[in-house]
N, C-alpha and C positions, 0 to 999 in steps of 0.2 A: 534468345535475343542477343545481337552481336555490339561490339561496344558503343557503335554511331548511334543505335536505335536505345540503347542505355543513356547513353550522355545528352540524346535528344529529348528523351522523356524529363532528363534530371533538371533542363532547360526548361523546357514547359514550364515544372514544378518552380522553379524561381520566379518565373514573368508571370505566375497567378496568384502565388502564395505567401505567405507574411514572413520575411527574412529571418523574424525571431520563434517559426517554425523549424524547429534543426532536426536534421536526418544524419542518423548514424551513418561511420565510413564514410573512408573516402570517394568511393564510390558507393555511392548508395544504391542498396538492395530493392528490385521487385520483389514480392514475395507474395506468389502465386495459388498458392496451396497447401495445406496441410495434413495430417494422418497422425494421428498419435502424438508423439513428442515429437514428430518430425514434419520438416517446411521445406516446401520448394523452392526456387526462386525462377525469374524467368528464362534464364539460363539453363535450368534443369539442373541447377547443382542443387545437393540436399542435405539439410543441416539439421543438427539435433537443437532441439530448443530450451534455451536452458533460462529463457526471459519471459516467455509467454508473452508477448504483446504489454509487457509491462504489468506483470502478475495478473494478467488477466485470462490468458485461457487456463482455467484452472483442471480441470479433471482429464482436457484431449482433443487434438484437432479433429474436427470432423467427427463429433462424438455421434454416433446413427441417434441414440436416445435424444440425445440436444436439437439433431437436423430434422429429425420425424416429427418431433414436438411442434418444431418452427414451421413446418409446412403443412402442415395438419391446419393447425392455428390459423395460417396465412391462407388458408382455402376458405376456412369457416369466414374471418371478420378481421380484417388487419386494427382497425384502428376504432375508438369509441369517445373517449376520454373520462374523465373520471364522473363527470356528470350523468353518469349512466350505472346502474352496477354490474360488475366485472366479474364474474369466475375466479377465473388463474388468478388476477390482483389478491381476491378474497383468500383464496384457500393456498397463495404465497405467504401473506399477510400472517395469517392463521399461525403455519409453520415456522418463519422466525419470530413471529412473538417467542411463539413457545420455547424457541431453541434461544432467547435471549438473554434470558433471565432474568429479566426488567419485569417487575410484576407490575400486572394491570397495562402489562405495553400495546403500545398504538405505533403502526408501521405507518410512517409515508413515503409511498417511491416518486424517485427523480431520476434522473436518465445519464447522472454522472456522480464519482463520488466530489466532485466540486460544489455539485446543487446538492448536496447531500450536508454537506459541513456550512454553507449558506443558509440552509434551512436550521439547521442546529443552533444556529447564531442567531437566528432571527428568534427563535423560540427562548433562547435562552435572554437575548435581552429584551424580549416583550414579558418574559416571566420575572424577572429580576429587575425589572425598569432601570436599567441601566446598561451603558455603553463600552464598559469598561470588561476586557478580557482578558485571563491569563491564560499563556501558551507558551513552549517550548523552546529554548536556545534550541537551532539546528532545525526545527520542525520546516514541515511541508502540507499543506491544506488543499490547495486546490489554486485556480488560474483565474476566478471570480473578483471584484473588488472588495467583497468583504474576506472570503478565505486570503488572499495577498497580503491583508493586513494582518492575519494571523499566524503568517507562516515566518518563519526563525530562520531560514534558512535564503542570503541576500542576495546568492543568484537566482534565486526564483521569486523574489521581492525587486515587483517593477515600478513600481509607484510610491512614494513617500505620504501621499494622500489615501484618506482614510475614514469610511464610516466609524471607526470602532477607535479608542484607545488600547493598545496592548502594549500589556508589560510583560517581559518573558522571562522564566523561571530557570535555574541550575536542573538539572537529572539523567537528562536524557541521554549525554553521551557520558558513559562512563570512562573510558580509559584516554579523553582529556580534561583540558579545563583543570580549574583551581581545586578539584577537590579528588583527582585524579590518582593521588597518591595516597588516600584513604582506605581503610577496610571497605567490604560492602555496609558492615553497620553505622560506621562513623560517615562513610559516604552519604547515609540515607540520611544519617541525623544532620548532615552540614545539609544537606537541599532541604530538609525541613523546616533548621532554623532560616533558612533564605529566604524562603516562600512566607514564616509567620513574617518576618521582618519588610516583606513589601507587603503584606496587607495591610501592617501597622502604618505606611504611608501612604496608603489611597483611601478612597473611597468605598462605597459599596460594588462589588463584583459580581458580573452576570454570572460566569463559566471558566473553570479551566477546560481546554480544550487539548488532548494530547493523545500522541499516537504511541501504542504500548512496545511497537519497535517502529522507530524512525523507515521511513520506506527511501524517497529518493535523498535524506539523508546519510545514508551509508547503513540500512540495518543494524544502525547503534541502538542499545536500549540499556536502563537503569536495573540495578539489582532489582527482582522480585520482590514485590511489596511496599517499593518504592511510593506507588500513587494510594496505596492502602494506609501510609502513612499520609502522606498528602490529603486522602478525604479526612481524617479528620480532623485535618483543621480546616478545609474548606465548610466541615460540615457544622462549625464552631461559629464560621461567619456566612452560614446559610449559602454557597457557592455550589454551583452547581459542576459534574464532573462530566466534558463529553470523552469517549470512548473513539477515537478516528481508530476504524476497524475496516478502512479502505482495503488495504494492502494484508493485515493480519489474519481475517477472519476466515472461517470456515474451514479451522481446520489446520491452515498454511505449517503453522508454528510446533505442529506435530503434539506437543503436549497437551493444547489446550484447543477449544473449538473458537474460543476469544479471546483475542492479546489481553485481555482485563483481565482474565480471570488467574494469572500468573499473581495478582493482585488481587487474590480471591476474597484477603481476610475483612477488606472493606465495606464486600456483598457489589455483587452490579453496579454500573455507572446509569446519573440522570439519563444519559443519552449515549446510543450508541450510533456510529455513524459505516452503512458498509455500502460495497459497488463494486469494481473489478471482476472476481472471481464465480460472486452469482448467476452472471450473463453467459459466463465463458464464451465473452464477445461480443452478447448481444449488450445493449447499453441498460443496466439496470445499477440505479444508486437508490438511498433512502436514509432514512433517520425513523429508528425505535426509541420511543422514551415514554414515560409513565405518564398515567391516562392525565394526569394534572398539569405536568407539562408540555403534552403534546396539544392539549384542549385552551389555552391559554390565549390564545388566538384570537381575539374577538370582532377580525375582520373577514369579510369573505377570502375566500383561497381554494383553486384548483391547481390539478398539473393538467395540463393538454398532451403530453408525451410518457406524463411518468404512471406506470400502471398499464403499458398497453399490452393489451391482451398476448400480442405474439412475444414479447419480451417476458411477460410474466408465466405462461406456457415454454418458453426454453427455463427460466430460474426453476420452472418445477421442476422439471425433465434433470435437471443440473443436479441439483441436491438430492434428488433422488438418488442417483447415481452416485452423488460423493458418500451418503448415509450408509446404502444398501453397501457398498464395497470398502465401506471402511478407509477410506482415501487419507482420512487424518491418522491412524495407525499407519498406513503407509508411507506419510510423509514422516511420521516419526521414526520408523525401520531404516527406509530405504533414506532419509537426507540423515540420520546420524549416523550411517555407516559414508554416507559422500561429505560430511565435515570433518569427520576423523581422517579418508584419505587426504581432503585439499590440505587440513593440519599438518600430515608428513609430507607431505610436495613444497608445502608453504617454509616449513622448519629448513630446508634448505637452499632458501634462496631471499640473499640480502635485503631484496627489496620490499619483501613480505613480513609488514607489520603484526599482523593481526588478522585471524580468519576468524571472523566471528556469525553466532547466528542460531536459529534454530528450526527444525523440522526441514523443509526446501525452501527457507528464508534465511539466504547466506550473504556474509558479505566478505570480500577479502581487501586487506585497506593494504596501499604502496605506500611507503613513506622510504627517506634515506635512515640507512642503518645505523648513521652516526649524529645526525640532528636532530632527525625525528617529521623530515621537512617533510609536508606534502607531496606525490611525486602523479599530478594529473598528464603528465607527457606520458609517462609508464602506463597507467592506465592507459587512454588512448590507446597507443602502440599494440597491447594487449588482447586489448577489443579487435583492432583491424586484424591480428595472427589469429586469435579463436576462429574468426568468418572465417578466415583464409585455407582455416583446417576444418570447417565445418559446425563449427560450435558459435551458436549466438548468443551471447550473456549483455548485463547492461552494466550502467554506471552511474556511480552517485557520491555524494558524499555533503562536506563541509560547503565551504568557497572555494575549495580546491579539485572538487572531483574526482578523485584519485581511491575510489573504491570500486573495486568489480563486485558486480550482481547479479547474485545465481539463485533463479525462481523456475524453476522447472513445473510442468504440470505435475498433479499429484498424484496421477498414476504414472509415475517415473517407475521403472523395473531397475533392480540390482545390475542386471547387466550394461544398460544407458546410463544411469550413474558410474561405472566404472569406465566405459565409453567419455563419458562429457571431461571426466578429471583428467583421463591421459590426454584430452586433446585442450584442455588448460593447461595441464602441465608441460607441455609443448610448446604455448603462448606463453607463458611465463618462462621456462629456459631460453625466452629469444633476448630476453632484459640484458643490457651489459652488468 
């Protein structure tokens, strides 16, 4: 596709689409195709993927297991709704209970992790008759009116109007903020004392609601056992704990199959919230939580989308494949040997605050080396050189955006992570 029939499409895309729809690059990419960790574009130029659709293609473009599953499915019965019973729904169902560790869990799917965290909040304040939330300084939740209200994070908070009350809590990013210059233990014990100190000024609380590594935050998270410290005192004032495993789950984080469970000493959270990665593209979200909380409900309630048969046949096909191949061992191998190299690339060059992250959930924050300032032009800049040399990663962060984000699928090989760093590190020696 030559530049007139690029800049004609990119036009289109203006005169149909909602302006606070944003497209990466300056010139924004078709992207046509995929195979493994690698993507087309309409151009024919080909890039190693190191963002997946927004941690979404998790195990591999054009996985045969995922495509056969889907057209298989897509021959038999595309669509049913839940008012019928379901197969694939059932015996997806089945499988993350079990892998949740939510005893007595009850799965419901939605078709995004936004309707995912919606539904958490709906459960949690019809279970706790009350409106009032706690959630995360820096957090992200989803694009919904009630997830908006609960997201920390005030570039992606577009409304000041709101179902819910939320008050938001110290933890999440450790290496700013007031408590920054703390041990990890004194750090834990200052967000603890924070957290008793605003319950002692509200009311009764539905849920905290938090994500065990910040996603379009900047992959910031709290010392391990942070929230394990935080249940119990939620669980002092009967407060429910959700689990946002959008972005974390299945594996991502190398060590663990569940961002919670880094937070292990607690046992499971009320609710866990997951999407992204199960579909590997297809659109599946959901919420697990215990049969008492999920049953609380005592009004009618369908999904018309969430549970369809062809989307719940790719989740099976998906996890299959992540299980059977050990893809969480691999993200643990194969992304700690690509944070240890971004850590030596990062170590030499001023701009490079912080590489932080875990498993093929990385983040690298710009800051100026003598303030400490945000530096979201650098990003940017970063991002257009990566394209330029073939490497797509994203970005995230504070109010400032000024973090690169490297979510590779998680069958990444040794030699494509040594691939994706020299051609980062490439984007990053372009910085003055």
């Amino acid at each position: 596709m030559n530049r007139s029939a690029r800049n004609h499409l990119h036009e289109r895309h203006k005169a149909v689409l909602p302006d606070w729809l944003a497209l990466y690059y300056d010139r924004p990419v078709e992207i046509t195709h995929g195979e493994g960790r690698y993507v087309w574009d309409a151009d024919g130029n080909r890039y190693l993927d190191f963002f997946g659709g927004i941690l979404t293609t998790m195990t591999a473009h054009a996985l045969p297991e995922v495509t056969k599953a889907v057209s298989e499915q897509a021959g038999r019965i595309i669509h049913s709704s839940t008012l019928y019973l379901n197969r694939p729904m059932i015996e997806l169902a089945e499988r993350i209970a079990a892998l949740s560790g939510i005893p007595d869990a009850r799965v419901f799917f939605t078709t995004s992790g936004t309707e995912a965290n919606d539904t958490a909040l709906l459960l949690a304040t019809a279970y706790r008759r009350s409106n009032q939330i706690l959630a995360m300084r820096n957090s992200y939740h989803g694009r919904s009116f009630s997830a908006v209200s609960v997201t920390g994070n005030r570039v992606w908070s577009t409304t000041g109007l709101s179902p819910l009350r939320t008050l938001y809590v110290h933890g999440a990013v450790r290496s700013r903020g007031p408590f920054a210059h703390l041990s990890d233990t004194d750090f834990t014990a200052a967000c603890v004392a924070d957290l008793e100190d605003l319950l002692g000024h509200t009311g009764d609380v539905a849920a905290l609601i938090a994500e065990p590594i910040q996603g379009v935050g900047g992959f910031t998270s709290p010392p391990d056992g942070l929230y394990a410290a935080f249940r119990e005192v939620l669980n002092r004032h009967g407060v429910l704990w959700i689990s946002d495993e959008v972005q974390t789950g299945w594996g991502r984080t190398g060590e663990h199959f569940w961002g919670w469970q880094a937070h292990a000493a607690s046992g499971p959270p009320d609710m866990l919230t997951f999407a992204k990665g199960i579909g590997n593209g297809m659109s599946i979200g959901g919420v697990v939580a215990r049969a008492e909380v999920m049953n609380c409900l005592t009004a009618n309630s369908i999904s018309t989308f969430g549970g369809s048969p062809v989307t719940m046949a790719a989740g099976l096909a998906n996890l299959s494949y992540l299980l059977e191949h050990d893809l969480q061992g691999n993200a643990r191998r194969v992304g700690g040997l690509l944070i240890e190299r971004l850590r030596a690339i990062g170590a030499g060059i001023d701009l490079v605050r912080e590489v932080r992250g875990r498993g093929l959930m990385i983040g690298i924050e710009l800051a100026h080396p003598d303030t400490g300032a945000a530096q979201p032009q650098a990003a940017a800049a970063v991002l257009e050189a990566a394209r330029e040399n073939g490497l797509l990663i994203g970005k995230g962060g504070g109010h400032d955006t000024s973090v690169l984000r490297i979510a590779p699928p998680l069958s990444l090989t040794v030699a494509e992570a040594e691939e994706g760093a020299a051609l980062l590190e490439q984007a990053l020696r372009t910085l003055p």
